[in-house]
C-alpha positions as CSV (number, residue, x, y, z in Angstrom):
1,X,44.2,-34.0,-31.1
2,X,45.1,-33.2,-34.7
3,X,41.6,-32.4,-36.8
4,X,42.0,-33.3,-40.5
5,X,39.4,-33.8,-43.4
6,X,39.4,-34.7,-46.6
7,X,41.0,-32.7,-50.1
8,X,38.6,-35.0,-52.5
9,X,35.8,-37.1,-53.4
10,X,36.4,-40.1,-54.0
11,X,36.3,-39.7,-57.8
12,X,38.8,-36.9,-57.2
13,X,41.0,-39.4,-55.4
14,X,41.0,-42.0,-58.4
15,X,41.7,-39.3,-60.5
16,X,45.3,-39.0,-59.5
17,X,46.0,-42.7,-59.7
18,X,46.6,-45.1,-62.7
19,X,45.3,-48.4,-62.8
20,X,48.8,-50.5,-62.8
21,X,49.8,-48.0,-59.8
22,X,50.8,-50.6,-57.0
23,X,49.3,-48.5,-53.9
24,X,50.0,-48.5,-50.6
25,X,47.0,-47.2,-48.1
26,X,48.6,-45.7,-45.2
27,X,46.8,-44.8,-42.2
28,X,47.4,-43.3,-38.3
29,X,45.7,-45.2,-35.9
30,X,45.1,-42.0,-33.3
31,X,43.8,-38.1,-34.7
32,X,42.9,-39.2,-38.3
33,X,40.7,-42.4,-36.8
34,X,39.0,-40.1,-34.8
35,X,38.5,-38.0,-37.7
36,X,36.6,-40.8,-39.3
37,X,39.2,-41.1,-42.1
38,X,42.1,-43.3,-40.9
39,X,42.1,-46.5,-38.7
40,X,42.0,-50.1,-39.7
41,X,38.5,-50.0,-40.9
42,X,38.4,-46.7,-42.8
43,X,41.3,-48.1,-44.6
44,X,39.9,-51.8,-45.4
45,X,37.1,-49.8,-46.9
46,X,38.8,-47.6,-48.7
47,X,40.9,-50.5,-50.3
48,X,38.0,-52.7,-51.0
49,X,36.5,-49.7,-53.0
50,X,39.6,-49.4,-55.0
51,X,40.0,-53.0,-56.1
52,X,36.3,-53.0,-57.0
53,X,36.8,-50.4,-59.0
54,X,39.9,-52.1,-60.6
55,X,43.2,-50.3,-58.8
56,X,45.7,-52.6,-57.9
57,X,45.9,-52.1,-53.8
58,X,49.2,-54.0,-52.8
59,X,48.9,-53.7,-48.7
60,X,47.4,-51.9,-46.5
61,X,49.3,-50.7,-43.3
62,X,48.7,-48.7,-40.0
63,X,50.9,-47.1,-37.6
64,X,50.0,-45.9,-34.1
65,X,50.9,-42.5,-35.1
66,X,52.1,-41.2,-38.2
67,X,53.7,-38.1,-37.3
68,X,56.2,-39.7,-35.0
69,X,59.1,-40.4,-38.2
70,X,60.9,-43.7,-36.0
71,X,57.4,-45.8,-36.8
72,X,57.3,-44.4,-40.5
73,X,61.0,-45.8,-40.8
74,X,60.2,-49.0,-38.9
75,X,57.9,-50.2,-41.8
76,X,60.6,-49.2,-44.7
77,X,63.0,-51.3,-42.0
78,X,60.9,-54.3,-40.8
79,X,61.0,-57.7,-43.1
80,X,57.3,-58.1,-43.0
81,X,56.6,-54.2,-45.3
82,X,60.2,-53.3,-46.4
83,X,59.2,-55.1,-49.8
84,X,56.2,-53.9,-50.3
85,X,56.9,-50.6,-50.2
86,X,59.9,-50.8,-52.3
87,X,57.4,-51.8,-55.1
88,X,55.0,-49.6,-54.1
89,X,54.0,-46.6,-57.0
90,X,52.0,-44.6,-55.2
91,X,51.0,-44.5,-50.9
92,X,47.6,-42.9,-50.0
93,X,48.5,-41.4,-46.4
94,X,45.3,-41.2,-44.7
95,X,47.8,-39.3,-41.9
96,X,47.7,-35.8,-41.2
97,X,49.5,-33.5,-43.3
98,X,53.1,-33.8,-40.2
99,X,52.4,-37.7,-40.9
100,X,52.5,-36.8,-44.6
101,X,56.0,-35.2,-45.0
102,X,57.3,-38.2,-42.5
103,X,55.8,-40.3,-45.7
104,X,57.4,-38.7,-48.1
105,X,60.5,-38.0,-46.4
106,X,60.8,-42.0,-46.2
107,X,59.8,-43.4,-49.2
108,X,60.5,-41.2,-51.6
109,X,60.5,-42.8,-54.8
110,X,56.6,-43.7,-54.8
111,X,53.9,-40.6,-55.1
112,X,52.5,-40.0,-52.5
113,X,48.9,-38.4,-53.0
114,X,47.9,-35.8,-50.3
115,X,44.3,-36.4,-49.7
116,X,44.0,-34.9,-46.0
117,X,43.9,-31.1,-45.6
118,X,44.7,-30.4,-41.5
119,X,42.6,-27.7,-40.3
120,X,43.6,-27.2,-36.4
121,X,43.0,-28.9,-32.9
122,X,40.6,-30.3,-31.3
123,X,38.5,-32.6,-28.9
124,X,36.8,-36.2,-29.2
125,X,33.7,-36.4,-27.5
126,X,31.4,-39.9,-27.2
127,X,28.3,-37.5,-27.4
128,X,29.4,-35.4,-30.1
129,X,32.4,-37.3,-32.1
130,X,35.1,-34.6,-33.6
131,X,35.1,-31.4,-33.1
132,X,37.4,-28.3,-33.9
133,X,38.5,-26.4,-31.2
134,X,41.4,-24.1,-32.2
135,X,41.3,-23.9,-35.9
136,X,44.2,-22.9,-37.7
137,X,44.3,-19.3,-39.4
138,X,43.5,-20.3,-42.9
139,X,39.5,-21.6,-41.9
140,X,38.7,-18.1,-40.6
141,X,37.1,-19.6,-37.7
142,X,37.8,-18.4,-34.1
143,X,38.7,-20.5,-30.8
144,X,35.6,-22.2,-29.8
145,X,35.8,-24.5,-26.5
146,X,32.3,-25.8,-27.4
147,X,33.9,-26.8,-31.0
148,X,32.7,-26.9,-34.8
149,X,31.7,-29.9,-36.1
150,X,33.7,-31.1,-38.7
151,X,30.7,-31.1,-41.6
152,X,30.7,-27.0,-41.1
153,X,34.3,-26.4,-41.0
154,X,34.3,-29.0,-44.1
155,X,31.2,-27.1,-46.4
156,X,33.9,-23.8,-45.6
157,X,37.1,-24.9,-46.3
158,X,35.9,-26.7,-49.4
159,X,37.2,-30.1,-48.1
160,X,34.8,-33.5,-47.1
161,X,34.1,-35.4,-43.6
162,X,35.4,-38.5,-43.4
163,X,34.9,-41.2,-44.6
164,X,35.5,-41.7,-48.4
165,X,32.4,-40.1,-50.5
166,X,31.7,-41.0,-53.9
167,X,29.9,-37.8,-55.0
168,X,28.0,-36.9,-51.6
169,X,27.3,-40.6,-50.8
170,X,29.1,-42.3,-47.5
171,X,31.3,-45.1,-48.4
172,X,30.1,-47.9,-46.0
């Protein structure tokens, strides 16, 4: 599976939207849910943060997996999100950064903010959630079969665990 984590708090998130952006949270349903930052779920959360907070969150949507382009172009296709995402200002990918330029490469008049940083591959384990198994160059971290967790690989890349913090407290 692909490991990803997060670029921002959540205060860095608001930071690059407006609040009469019309967003769009877009999340994968497989790596990035088992990353504890995409799914369903995450996302509802996520959104129900934002229109708290005052952002004006127009949809929500899932695919099964973002970095496949044909089901990023079936929701710019199908009846039921082609409109919404024609009015859309800004998308919030909770994808992986493949899923991101599938985004971008489909919609590309609304900004889409990259919030997920993609660190390597790994494993999901019921006993030990995530882990990182073959990180990519830039962490400095070596193969490990037994994997890093994702809260050391995220303290040295500079990035967060999923999901959303507000400062260093979990979004719930």
């Amino acid at each position: 599976m692909i490991v990803s984590l997060i670029k921002y708090s959540y205060d860095g998130l608001v930071s690059h939207l407006n609040k009469d952006d019309k967003i769009i949270l877009f999340a994968c349903n497989t790596c990035i849910k088992f990353c504890d930052i995409g799914g369903r779920v995450r996302t509802r959360h996520l959104a129900e943060k934002l229109k708290s907070d005052g952002y004006n969150v127009i949809r929500e949507e899932s695919v099964g997996a973002a970095c496949l382009l044909d089901q990023i172009e079936k929701k710019k296709a199908d009846e039921a999100t082609a409109k919404a995402f024609e009015d859309a200002s800004v998308i919030i990918p909770l994808v992986c950064e493949d899923g991101l330029d599938n985004i971008k490469r489909v919609f590309p008049n609304a900004k889409a903010i990259s919030v997920i940083k993609t660190i390597g591959l790994g494993i999901f384990s019921t006993e030990k959630g995530m882990v990182l198994t073959m990180p990519f160059e830039f962490t400095g971290l070596e193969r490990n079969i037994d994997g890093y967790s994702l809260d050391d690989v995220a303290e040295k890349v500079g990035c967060y665990t999923g999901p959303y913090f507000d400062g260093n407290k979990v979004q719930e």
